[in-house]
C-alpha positions in Angstrom: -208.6 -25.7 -11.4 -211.2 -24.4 -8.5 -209.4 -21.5 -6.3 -210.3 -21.0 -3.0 -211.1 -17.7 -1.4 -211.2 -18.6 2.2 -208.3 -17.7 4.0 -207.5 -21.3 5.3 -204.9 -22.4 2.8 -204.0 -26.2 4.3 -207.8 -27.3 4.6 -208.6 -26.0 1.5 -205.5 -27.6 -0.5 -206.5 -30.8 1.1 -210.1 -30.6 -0.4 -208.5 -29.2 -3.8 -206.4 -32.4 -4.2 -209.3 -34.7 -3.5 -211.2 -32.6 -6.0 -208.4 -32.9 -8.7 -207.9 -36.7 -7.6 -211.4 -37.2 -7.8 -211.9 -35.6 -11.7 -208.7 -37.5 -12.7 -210.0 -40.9 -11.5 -213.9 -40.1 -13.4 -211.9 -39.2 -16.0 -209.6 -42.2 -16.5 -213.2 -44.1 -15.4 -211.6 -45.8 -12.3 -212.5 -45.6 -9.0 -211.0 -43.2 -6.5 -210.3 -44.7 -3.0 -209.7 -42.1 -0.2 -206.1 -43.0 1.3 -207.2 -42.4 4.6 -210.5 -44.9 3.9 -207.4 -47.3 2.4 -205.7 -47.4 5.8 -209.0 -47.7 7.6 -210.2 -50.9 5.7 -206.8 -52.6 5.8 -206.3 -51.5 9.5 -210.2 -53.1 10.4 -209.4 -56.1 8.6 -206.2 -56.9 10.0 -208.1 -56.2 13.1 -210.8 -58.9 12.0 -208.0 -61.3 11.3 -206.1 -60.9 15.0 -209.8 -61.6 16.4 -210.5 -64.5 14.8 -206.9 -65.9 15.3 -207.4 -64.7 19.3 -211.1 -66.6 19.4 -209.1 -69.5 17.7 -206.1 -69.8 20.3 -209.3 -69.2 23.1 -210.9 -72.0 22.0 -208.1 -74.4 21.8 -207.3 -73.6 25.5 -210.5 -74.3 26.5 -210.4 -77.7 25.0 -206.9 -78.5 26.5 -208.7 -76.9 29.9 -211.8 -79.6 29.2 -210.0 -82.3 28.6 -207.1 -81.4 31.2 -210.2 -81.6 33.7 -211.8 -84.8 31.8 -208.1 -86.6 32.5 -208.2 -85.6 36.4 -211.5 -87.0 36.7 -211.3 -90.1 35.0 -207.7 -90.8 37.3 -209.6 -89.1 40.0 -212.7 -91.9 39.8 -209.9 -94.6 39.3 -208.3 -94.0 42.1 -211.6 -94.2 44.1 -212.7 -97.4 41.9 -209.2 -99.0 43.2 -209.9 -98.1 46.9 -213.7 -99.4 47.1 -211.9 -102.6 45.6 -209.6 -102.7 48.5 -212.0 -101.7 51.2 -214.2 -104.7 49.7 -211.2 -107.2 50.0 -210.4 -105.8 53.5 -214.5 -106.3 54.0 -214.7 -109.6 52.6 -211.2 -110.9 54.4 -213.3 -109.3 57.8 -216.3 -111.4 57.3 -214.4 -114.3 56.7 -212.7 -114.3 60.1 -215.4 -113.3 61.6 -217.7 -115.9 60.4 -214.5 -118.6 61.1 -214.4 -117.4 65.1 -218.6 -117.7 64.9 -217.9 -121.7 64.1 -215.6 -122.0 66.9 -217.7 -120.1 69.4 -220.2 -122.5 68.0 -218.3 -125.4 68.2 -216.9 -124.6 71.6 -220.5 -123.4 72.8 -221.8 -127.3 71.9 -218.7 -128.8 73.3 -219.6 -126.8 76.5 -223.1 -127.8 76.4 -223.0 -131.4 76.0 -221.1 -131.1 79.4 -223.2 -128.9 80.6 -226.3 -131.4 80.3 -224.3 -134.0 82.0 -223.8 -131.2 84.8 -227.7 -130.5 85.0 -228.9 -133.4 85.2 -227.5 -133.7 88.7 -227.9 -130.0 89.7 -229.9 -130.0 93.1 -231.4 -126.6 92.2 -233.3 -128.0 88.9 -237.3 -128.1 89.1 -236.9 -131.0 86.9 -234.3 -133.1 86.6 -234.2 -134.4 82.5 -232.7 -137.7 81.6 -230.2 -138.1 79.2 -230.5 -141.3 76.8 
């Protein structure tokens, strides 16, 4: 085995048993993995794997979110859809009560006017006096 001369015993025991672990794995002609570079790895990819499972849980609230805000909007334009259709009824019932009190203005206009020709045809203040067949 390698001594060490230095005076720092812990550091150098440290590097000694990587040494040793390191001529025990050549010699048994496997591979020697660090314990600490073990750790590391496993600890990165269990890091990796919370990521991935975090982007995954993100992504699934954003499509509840988008369709959450695709379900207000289509009630949203339904809602509106179902009041134009009212405000045309109320429109439509409108014009027709209008256009009913048009034909009796009308009709009370003509009744009022086929008296009123009887009227001018003897009104004084006429220039010309018309006569009625």
């Amino acid at each position: 085995l390698y001594v060490c001369d230095c005076e720092c015993v812990s550091v150098c025991v440290c590097v000694h048993v990587w040494v040793v672990l390191l001529y025990v794995s050549q010699a048994r002609k496997i591979e020697y993995v660090d314990p600490q570079v073990a750790e590391y790895e496993k600890f990165q990819a269990e890091i990796l794997r919370a990521n991935m499972e975090s982007e995954v849980l993100v992504d699934q609230d954003d499509d509840d979110a988008q369709d959450q805000r695709q379900f207000m909007e289509l009630h949203e334009t339904l809602v509106h859809a179902q009041r134009v259709d009212t405000l045309q009824e109320v429109m439509h019932r409108k014009l027709l009560a209008a256009r009913a009190r048009q034909a009796v203005k009308e009709e009370a206009m003509e009744a009022e006017s086929d008296s009123d020709g009887d009227d001018n045809m003897f009104d004084w203040r006429a220039k010309k006096i018309s006569k009625k067949v």
